[in-house]
TORKOL-4160 file (C-alpha; in steps of 0.2 Angstrom, whole numbers, padded with zeros to 4 digits, m for minus):
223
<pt num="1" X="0000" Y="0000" Z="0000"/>
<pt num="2" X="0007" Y="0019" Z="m0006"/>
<pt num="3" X="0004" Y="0030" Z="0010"/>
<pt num="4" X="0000" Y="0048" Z="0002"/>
<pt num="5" X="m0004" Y="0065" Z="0010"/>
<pt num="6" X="m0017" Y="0077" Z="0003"/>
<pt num="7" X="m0015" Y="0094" Z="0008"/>
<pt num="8" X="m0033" Y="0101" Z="0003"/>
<pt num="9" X="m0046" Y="0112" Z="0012"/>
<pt num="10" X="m0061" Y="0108" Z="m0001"/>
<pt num="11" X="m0070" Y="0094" Z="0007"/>
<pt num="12" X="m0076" Y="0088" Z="m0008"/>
<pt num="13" X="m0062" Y="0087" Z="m0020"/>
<pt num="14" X="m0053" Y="0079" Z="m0005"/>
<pt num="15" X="m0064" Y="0065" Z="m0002"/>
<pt num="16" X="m0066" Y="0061" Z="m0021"/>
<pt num="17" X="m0046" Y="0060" Z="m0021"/>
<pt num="18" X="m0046" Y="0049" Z="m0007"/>
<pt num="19" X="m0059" Y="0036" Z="m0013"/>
<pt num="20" X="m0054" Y="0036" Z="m0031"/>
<pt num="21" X="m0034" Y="0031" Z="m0024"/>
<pt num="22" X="m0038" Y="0021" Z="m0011"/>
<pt num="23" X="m0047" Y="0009" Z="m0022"/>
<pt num="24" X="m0032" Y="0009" Z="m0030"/>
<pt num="25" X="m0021" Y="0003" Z="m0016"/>
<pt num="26" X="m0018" Y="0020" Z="m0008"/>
<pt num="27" X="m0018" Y="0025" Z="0009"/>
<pt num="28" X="m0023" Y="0041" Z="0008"/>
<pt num="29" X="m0021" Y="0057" Z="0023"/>
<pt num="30" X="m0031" Y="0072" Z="0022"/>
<pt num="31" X="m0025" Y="0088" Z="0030"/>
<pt num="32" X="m0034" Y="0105" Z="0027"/>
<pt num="33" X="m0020" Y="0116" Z="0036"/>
<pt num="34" X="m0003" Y="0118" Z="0031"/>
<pt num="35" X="0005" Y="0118" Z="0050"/>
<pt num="36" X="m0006" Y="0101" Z="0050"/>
<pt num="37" X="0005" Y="0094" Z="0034"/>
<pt num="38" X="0021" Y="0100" Z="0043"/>
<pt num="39" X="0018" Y="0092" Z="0060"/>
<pt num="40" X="0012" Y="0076" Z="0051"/>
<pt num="41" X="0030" Y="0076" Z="0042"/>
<pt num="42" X="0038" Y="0078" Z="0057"/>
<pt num="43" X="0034" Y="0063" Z="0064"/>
<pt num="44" X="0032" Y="0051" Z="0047"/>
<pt num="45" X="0036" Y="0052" Z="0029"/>
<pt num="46" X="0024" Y="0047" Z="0015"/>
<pt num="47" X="0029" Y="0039" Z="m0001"/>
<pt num="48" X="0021" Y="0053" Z="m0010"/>
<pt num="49" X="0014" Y="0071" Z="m0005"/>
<pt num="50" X="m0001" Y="0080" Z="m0014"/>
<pt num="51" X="m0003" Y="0099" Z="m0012"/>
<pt num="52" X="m0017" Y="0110" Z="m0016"/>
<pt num="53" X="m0007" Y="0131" Z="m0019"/>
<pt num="54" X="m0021" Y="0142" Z="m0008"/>
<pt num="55" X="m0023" Y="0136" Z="0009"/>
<pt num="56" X="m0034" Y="0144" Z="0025"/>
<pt num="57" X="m0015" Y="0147" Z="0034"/>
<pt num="58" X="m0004" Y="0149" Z="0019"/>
<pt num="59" X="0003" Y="0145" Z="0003"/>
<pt num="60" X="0007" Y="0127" Z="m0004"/>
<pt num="61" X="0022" Y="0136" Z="m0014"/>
<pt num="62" X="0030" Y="0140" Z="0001"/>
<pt num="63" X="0025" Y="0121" Z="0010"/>
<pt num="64" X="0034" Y="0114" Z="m0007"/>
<pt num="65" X="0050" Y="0123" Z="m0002"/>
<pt num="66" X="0051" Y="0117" Z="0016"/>
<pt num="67" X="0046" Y="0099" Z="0010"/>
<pt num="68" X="0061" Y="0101" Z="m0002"/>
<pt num="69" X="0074" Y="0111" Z="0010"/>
<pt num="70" X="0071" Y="0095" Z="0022"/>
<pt num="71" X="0068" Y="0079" Z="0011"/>
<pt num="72" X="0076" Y="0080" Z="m0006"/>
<pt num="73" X="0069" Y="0064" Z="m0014"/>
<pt num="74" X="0052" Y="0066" Z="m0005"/>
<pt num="75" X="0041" Y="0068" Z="m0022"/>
<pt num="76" X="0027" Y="0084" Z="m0022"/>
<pt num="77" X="0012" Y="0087" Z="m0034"/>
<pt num="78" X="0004" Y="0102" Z="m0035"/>
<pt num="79" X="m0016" Y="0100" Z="m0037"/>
<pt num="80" X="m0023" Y="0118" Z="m0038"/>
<pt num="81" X="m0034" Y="0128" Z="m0050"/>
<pt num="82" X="m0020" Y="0142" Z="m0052"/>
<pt num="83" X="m0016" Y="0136" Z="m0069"/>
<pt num="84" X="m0006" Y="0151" Z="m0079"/>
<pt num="85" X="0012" Y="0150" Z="m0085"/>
<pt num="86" X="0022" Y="0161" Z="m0070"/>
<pt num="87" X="0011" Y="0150" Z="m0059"/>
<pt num="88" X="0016" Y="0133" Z="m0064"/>
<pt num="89" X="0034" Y="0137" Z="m0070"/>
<pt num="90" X="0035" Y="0145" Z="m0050"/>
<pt num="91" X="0028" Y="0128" Z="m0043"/>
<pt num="92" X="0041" Y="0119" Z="m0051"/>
<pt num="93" X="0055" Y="0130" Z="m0045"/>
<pt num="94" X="0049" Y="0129" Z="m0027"/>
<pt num="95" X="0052" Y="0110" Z="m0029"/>
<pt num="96" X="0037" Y="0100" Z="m0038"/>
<pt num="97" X="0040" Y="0087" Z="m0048"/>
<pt num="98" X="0021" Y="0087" Z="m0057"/>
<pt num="99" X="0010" Y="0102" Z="m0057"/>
<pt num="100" X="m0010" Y="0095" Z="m0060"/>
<pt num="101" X="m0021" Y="0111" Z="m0065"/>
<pt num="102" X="m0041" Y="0108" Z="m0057"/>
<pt num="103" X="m0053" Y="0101" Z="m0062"/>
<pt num="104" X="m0045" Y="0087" Z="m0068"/>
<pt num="105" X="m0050" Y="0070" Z="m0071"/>
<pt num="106" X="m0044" Y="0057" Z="m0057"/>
<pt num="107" X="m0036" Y="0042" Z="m0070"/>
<pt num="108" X="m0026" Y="0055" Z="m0075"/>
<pt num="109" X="m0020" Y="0062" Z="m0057"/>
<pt num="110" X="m0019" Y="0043" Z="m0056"/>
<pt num="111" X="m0008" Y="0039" Z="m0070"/>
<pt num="112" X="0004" Y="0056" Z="m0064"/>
<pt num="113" X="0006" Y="0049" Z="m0049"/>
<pt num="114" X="0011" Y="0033" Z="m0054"/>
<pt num="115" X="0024" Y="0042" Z="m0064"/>
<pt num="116" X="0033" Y="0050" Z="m0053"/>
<pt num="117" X="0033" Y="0037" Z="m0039"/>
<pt num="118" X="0041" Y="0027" Z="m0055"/>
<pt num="119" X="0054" Y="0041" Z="m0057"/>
<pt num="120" X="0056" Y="0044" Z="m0038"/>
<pt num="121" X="0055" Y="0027" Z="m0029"/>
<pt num="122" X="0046" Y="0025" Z="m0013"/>
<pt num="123" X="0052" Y="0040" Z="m0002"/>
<pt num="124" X="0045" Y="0030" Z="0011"/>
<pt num="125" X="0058" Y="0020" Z="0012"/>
<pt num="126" X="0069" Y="0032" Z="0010"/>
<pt num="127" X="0065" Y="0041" Z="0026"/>
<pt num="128" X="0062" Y="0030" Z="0038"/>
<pt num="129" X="0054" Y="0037" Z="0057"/>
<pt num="130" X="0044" Y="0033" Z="0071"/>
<pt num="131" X="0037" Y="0046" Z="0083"/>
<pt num="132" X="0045" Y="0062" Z="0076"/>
<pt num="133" X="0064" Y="0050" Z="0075"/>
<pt num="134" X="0069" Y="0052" Z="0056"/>
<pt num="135" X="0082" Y="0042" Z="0046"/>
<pt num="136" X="0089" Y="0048" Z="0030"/>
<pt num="137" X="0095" Y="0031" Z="0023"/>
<pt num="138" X="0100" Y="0037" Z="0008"/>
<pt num="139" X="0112" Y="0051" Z="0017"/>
<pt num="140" X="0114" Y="0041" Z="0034"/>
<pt num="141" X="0108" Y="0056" Z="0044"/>
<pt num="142" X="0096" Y="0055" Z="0059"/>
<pt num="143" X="0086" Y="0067" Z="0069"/>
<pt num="144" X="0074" Y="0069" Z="0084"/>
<pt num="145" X="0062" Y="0082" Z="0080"/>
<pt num="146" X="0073" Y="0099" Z="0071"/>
<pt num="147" X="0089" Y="0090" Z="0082"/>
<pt num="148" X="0103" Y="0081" Z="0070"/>
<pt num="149" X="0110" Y="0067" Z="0082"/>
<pt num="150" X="0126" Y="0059" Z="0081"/>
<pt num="151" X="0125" Y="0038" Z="0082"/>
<pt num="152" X="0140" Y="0029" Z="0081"/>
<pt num="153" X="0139" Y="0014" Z="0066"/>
<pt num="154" X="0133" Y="0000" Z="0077"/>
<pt num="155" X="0122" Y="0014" Z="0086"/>
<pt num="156" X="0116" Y="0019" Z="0068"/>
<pt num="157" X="0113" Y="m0001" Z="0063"/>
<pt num="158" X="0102" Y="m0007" Z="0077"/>
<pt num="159" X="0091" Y="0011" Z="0075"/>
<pt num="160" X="0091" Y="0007" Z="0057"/>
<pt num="161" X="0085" Y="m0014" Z="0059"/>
<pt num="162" X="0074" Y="m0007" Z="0071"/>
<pt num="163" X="0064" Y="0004" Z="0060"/>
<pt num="164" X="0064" Y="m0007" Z="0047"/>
<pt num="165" X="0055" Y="m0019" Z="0060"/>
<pt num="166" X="0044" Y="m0007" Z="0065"/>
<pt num="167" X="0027" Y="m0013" Z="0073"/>
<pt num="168" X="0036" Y="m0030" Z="0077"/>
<pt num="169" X="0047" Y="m0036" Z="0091"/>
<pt num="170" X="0064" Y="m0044" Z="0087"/>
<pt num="171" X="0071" Y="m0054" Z="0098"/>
<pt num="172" X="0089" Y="m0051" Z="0104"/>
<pt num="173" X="0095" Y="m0063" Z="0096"/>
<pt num="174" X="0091" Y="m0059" Z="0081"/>
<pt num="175" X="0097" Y="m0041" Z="0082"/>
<pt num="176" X="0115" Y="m0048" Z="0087"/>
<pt num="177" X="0115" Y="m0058" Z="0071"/>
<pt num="178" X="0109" Y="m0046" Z="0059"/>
<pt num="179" X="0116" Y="m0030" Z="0066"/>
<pt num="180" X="0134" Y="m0037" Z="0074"/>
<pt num="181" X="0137" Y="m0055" Z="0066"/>
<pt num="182" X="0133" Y="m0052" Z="0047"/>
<pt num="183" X="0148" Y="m0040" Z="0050"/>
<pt num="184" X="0158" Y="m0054" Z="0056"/>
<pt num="185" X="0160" Y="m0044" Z="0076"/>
<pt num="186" X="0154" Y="m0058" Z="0087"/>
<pt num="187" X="0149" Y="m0049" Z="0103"/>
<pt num="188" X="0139" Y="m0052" Z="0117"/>
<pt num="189" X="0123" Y="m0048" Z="0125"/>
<pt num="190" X="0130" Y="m0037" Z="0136"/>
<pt num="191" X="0134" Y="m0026" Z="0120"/>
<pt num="192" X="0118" Y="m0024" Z="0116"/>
<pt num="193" X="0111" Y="m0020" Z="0132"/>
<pt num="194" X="0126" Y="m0005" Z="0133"/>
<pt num="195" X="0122" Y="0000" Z="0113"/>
<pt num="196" X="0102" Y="0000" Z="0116"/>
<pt num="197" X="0106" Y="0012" Z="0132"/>
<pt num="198" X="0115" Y="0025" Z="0124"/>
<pt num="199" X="0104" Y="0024" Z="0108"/>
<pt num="200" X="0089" Y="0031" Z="0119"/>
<pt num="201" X="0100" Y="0045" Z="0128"/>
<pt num="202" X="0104" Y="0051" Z="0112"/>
<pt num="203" X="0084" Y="0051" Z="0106"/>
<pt num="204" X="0080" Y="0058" Z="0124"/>
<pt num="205" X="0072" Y="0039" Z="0130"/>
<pt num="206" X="0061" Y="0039" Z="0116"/>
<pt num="207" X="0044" Y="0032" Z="0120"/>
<pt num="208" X="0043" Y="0023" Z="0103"/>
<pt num="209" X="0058" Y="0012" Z="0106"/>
<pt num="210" X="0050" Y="0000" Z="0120"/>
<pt num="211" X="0060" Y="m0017" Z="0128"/>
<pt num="212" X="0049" Y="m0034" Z="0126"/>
<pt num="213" X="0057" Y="m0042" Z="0143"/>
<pt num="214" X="0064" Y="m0061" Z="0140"/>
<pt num="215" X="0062" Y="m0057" Z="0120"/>
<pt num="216" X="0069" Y="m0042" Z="0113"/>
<pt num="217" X="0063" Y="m0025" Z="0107"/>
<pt num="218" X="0048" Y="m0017" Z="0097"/>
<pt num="219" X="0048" Y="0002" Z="0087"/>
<pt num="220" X="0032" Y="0007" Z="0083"/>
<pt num="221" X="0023" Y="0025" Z="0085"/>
<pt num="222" X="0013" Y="0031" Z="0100"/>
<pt num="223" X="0007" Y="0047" Z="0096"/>
């Protein structure tokens, strides 16, 4: 399933985007303010984002350009009725890769879509988070909330497994082998203990990241 968020405040055009895609193996997100879209991204990253240019608190052009300033390969459409040149050419400046003038039929919004998450990949995958904790795969960058935090390399790797598992629990053993032993560094339990201790300092003892006692341990979002 593609995860997508709608950034649209007509009730109407929103709830015929989300039907139509959904039956078509989207989940779809609607937010009817800006600041919603920006605290939604904060905390998780879609595959794709869809943004309508004249909302109640703001413009969509300047949403586009915080999207791109923080996630370079997270793909943005415009879908708005401000359909003139200086308009369009503008939208694609600020970052868009499609621009979709209202109305518009939705096999073609469809099809655009499934253009540019063909050209783009799945920016879900790309940005991996849980509770407002954010990895960069691609650039190997982590941050808790606006804060960049430093991991060493086995810090970084069991954060990494552990997203990529997120919403089910690993066992220890299993994190040792996939995280330590694929490397070829045979090392204890006792490691781990130590590595998944500073782990959660560093994310200020995140909430999200949650020890299964006897088993092992679980990400998976809370708020």
């Amino acid at each position: 399933m593609v995860e997508l968020f709608y950034a649209e405040d007509d009730p109407d055009i929103a709830g015929a985007v989300k039907e139509y895609l959904e039956q078509r193996n989207f989940k779809v997100v609607i937010y009817r303010r800006i600041t919603e879209v920006r605290q939604a991204l904060e905390k998780h990253v879609p595959a794709i984002v869809l943004l309508d240019w004249n909302m109640p608190d703001g413009s969509g052009e300047s949403l586009c350009r915080w999207i791109r300033n923080r996630w370079k390969e997270l793909p943005v459409i415009f879908l708005t009725v401000r359909g003139d040149s200086p308009d369009i050419v503008s939208g694609f400046q600020n970052g868009a890769d499609d621009y979709v003038v209202k109305p518009f039929e939705l096999s073609v919004l469809y099809a655009r879509i499934q253009a540019v998450l063909r050209r783009t990949g799945n920016a879900a995958k790309k940005y991996l988070s849980c509770d407002g904790i954010q990895v960069d795969v691609s650039r190997r960058e982590v941050s808790c909330g606006a804060e960049e935090i430093d991991l060493s390399v086995s810090e970084y790797e069991l954060l990494l497994y552990l997203l990529q598992n997120k919403g089910k629990t690993v066992t220890r053993e299993k994190i040792l082998e996939q995280v330590w032993d694929v490397n070829g560094n045979y090392v204890n339990n006792n490691t781990l203990t130590v590595t998944v201790k500073r782990l959660r300092d560093k994310l200020h003892q995140p909430s999200c990241l949650r020890t299964i006692r006897s088993v092992g341990y679980r990400m998976e979002d809370t708020i």
